[in-house]
N, C-alpha and C positions, 0 to 999 in steps of 0.2 A: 764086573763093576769097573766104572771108569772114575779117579777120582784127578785132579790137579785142585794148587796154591792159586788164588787168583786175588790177590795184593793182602789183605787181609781173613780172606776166605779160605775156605778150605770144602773142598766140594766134591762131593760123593753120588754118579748116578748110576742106575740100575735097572734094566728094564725086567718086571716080574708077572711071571704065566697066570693073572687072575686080575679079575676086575678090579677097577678103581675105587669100588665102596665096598670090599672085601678087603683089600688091603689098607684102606683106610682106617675099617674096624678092625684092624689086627693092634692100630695104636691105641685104641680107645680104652680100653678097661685090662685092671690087672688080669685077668681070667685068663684073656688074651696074649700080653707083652711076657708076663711068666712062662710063658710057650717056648719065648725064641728071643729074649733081649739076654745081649750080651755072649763074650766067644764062646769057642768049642769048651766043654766040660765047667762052665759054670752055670750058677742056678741062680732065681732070682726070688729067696725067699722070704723079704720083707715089700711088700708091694703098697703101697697106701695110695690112691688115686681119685684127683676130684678135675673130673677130664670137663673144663668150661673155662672161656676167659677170666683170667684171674686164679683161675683156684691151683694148685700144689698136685704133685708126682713126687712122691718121697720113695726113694728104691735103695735096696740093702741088696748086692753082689756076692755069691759066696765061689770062689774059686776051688779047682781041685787039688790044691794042696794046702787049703783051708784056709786060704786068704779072704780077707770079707772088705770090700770098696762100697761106697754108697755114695749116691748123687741127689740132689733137691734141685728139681725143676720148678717153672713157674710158665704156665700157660698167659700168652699174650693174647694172639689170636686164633680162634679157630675156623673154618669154613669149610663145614662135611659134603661131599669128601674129599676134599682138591686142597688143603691149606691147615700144616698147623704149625704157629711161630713157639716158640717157648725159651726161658732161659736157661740152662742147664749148669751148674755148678757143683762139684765133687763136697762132699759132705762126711761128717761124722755121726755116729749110731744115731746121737739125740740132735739130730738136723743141723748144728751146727755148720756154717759155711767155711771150707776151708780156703781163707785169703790167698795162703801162700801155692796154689794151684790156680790155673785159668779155669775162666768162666767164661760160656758161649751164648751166643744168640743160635739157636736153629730154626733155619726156615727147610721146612718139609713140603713139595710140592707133589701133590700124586697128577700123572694124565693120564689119561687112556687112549686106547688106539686099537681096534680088532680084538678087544679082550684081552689087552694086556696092559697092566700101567707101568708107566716110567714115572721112578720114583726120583725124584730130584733132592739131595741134601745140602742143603748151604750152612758151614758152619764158621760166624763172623768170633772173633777175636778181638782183643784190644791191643795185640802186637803182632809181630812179626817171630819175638821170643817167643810169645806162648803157643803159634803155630808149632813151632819148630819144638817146644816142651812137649806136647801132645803125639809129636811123629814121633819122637825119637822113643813114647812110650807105648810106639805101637800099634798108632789109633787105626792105620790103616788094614794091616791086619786081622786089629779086631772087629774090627765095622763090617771087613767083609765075612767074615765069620760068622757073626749075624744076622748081617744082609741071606745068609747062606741057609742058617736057621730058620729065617723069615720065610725064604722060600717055601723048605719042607711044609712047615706050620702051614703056609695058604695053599698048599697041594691034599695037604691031609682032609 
């Protein structure tokens, strides 16, 4: 994975061994993102998903030493299988948005090439702070940790 800060941004690519509407469907439904969202030894046991422009991703995080995080998306756009924007904001159990943490724009681009997609992450910010809040908690880490997960899951 290759990621760099690119003024606002924060940008995560990945080239992965399965086609581009395979990996596309990997985002689409809880069934799926339960597989392999989020790092090494956590699970993602509250799943809620209404995958269309407009509609909500409500996700509950259980870590292994029984820490629980949750996040509330909102799908902007979509275009199967090459495009999903959405907004992403850390959350509490009853949806809840939590102000005092950042909140991102994600643009997801999938391509393909010879049967393999390069997955593109763009993740837009409202500062230069809330980049730098996000590293320092390890986003990079976790992302490829996932990114890692993701793999297994589209090889399985």
């Amino acid at each position: 994975m290759w990621t760099h800060v690119d003024g606002l941004e924060f940008v995560a690519i990945r080239v992965f061994e399965a086609p581009m509407a395979l990996t596309f469907r990997a985002w689409s439904s809880c069934e799926h993102v339960r597989q392999w969202w989020g790092p090494d030894g956590w699970t993602l046991p509250v799943c809620e998903m209404d995958f269309r422009p407009g509609g909500t991703w409500f996700y509950g995080m259980h870590g292994p030493n029984g820490e629980d995080g949750y996040g509330l998306a909102t799908y902007g756009r979509i275009v199967e299988p090459s495009l999903i924007v959405f907004t992403d904001a850390f959350a509490e159990a009853d949806r809840t948005v939590n102000t005092d943490m950042p909140m991102t724009t994600i643009t997801v681009q999938f391509t393909e090439s010879n049967g393999r997609t390069t997955l593109t992450n763009r993740a837009r910010y409202a500062s230069a702070d809330d980049i730098e809040k996000v590293l320092e908690m390890g986003m990079v880490e976790g992302l490829t940790q996932t990114w890692d997960r993701l793999e297994a899951f589209l090889r399985a």
